[in-house]
C-alpha positions as CSV (number, residue, x, y, z in Angstrom):
1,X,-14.3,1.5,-65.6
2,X,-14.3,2.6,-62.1
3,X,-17.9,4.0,-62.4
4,X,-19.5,0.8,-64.0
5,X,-17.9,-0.9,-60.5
6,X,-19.5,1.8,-58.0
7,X,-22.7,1.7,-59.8
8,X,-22.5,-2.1,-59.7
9,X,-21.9,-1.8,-56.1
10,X,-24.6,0.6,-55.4
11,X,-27.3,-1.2,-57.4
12,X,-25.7,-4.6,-55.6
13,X,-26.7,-2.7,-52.0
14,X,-29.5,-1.3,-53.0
15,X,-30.9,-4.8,-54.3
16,X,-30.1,-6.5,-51.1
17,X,-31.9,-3.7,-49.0
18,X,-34.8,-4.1,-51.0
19,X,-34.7,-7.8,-50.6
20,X,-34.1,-7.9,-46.7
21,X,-37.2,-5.3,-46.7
22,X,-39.7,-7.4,-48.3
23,X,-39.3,-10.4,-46.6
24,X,-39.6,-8.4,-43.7
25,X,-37.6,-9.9,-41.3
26,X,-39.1,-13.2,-40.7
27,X,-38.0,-13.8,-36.9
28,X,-40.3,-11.1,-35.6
29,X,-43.5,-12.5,-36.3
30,X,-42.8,-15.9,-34.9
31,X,-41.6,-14.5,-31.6
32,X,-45.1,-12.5,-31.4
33,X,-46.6,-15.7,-32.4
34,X,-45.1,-17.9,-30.2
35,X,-46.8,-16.5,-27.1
36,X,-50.6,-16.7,-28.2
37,X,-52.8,-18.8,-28.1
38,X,-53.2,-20.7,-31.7
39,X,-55.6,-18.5,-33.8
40,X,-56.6,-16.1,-31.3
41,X,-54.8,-12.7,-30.1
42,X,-54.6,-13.8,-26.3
43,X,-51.3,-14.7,-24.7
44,X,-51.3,-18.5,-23.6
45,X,-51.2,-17.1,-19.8
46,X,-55.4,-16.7,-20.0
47,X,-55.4,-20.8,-20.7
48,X,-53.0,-21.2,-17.7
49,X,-54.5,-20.0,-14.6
50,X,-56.9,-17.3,-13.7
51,X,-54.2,-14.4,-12.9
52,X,-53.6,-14.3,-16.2
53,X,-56.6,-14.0,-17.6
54,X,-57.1,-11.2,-14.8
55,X,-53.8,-9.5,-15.7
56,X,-54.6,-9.5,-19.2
57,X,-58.1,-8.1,-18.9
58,X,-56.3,-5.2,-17.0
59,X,-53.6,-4.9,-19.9
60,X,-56.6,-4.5,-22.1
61,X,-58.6,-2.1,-19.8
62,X,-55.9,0.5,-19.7
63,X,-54.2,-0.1,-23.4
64,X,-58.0,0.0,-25.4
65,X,-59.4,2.5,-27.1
66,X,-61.7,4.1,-29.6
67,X,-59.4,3.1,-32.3
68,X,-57.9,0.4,-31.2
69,X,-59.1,-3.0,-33.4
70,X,-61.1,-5.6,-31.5
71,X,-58.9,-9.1,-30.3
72,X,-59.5,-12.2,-32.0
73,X,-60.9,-14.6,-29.4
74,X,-61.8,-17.8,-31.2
75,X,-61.6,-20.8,-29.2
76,X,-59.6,-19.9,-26.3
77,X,-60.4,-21.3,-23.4
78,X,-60.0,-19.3,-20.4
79,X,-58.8,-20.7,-17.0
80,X,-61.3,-20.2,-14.2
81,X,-61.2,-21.5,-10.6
82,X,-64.2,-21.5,-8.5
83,X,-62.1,-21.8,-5.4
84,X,-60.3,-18.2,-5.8
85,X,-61.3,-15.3,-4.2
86,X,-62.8,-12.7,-6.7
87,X,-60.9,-9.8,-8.2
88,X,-60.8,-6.4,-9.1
89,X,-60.7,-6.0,-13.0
C-alpha cells in the first residue's frame, strides 16, 4: 500500500512538471512583448525619439552576426528630427 502512494505521488510530480513545462511559462513572453513595437522586433524607444533609434542601431551593430536572424521591421515608424545634430552609429 505504501508503494501504490509513492508512485501515485511521483507520477502526481512528474505530471505537474510536465504540465508547467509545456505551457511554458506564459509571463515571459508577454514581458518581451510588451516592449516592442506591435509586429516588429524593435523596442518602442525607435518610435519615440531619435536616441533611440541611435542606441538601438548600436545594440544591433555590436550584438549582429553571421548567424544571427534578421529583425522583423514591418511598419515601424522610426523617430527622426531634422533639427538634431548628426551621430555616430
Amino acid at each position: 500500500m505504501q508503494t501504490t502512494v509513492t508512485k501515485k505521488q511521483w507520477l502526481t510530480v512528474l505530471g505537474t512538471v510536465a504540465l508547467l513545462t509545456a505551457c511554458g511559462g506564459g509571463s515571459s513572453s508577454y514581458s518581451a512583448d510588451a516592449g516592442l513595437v506591435k509586429g516588429t522586433d524593435l523596442p518602442l524607444a525607435v518610435e519615440q525619439s531619435t536616441k533611440g533609434v541611435i542606441d538601438f542601431a548600436k545594440s544591433q551593430l555590436t550584438a549582429t552576426s553571421e548567424t544571427t536572424e534578421p529583425l522583423l521591421i514591418g511598419d515601424a515608424k522610426l523617430a527622426v528630427d531634422d533639427m538634431a545634430e548628426p551621430s555616430d552609429v
